[in-house]
C-alpha positions as CSV (number, residue, x, y, z in Angstrom):
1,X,102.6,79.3,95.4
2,X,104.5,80.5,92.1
3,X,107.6,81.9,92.4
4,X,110.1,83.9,89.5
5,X,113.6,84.8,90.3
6,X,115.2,87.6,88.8
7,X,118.5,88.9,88.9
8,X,120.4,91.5,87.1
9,X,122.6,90.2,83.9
10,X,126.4,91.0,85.0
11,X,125.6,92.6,88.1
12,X,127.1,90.0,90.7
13,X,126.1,92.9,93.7
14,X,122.7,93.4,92.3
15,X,120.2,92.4,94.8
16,X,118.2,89.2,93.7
17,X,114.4,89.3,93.8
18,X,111.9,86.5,94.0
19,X,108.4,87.1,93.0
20,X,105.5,85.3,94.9
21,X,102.1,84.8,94.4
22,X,99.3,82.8,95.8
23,X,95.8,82.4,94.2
24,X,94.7,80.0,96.7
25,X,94.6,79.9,100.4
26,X,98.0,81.3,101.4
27,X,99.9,79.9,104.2
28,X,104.1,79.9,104.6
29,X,106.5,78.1,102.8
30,X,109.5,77.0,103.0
31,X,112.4,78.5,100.1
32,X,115.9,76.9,100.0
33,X,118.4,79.0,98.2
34,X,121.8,77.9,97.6
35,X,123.9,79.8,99.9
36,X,127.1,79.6,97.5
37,X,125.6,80.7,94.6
38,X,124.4,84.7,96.2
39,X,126.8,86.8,96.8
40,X,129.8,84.2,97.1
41,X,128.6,82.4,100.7
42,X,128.5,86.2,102.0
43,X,125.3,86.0,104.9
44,X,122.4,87.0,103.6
45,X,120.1,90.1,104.2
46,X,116.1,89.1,102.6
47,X,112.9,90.7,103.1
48,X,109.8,90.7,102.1
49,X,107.6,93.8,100.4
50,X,104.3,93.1,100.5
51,X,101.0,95.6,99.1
52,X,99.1,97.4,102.0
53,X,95.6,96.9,101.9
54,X,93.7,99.0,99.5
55,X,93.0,102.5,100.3
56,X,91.4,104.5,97.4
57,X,92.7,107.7,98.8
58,X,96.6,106.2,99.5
59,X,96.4,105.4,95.7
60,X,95.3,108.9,94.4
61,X,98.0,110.9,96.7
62,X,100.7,108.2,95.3
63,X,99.9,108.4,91.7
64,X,99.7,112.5,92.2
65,X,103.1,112.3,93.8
66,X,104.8,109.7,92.0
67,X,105.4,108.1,95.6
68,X,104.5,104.8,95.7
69,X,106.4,103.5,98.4
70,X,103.7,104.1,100.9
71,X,101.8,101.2,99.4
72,X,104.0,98.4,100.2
73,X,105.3,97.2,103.6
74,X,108.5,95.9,103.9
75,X,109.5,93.0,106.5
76,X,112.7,91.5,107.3
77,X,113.1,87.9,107.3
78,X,115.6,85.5,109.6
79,X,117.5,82.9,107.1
80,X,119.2,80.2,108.6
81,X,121.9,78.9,106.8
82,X,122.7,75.1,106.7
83,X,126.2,74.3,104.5
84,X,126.1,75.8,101.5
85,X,122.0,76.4,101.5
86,X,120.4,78.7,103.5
87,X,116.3,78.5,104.3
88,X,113.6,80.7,104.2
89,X,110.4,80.9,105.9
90,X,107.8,82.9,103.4
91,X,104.9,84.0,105.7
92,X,101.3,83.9,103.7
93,X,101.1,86.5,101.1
94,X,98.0,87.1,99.4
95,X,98.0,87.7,96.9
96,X,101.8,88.7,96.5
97,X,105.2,89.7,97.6
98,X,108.8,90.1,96.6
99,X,111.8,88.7,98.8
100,X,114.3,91.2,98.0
101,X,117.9,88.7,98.5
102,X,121.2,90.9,99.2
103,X,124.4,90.3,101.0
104,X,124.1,91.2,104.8
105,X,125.9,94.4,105.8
């Protein structure tokens, strides 16, 4: 699995996003992030957006209304925080999806 962080220059309350893809036979994975480092220790709200699978038609109506949301799901993940790191189980993605990492509300 690759992964890319990225975060936004400055913005300290920005989420954090973490791009994943798998070319070969997905499975989960394990993601340590240091706890102290997001949002000041805060606990930690991260799910994962994923593509549907493909629908000709879905695609058509969302490029003809500029929606696109409708071709992603969105899941919520469980972090379990350890001192000052905090794990995450990635389920299987194939062949992406994009932990979305932002303080807990």
């Amino acid at each position: 699995m690759h992964l890319w962080v990225r975060a936004k220059p400055g913005d300290r309350t920005a989420a954090v996003v973490v791009h994943a893809v798998d070319w070969n036979a997905p499975g989960p994975t394990a993601i340590r992030l240091n706890h102290e480092q997001l949002f000041g220790g805060k606990p930690l709200r991260v799910t994962l957006r994923v593509p549907t699978p493909y629908d000709a038609d879905a695609h058509k109506q969302a490029e003809a209304e500029q929606r696109y949301g409708a071709l992603a799901t969105e899941r919520r993940l469980n972090p379990k925080r350890n001192g000052s790191w905090c794990g995450v189980e990635l389920p299987p993605v194939s062949p992406w999806g994009i932990l979305v990492i932002r303080p807990a509300e």
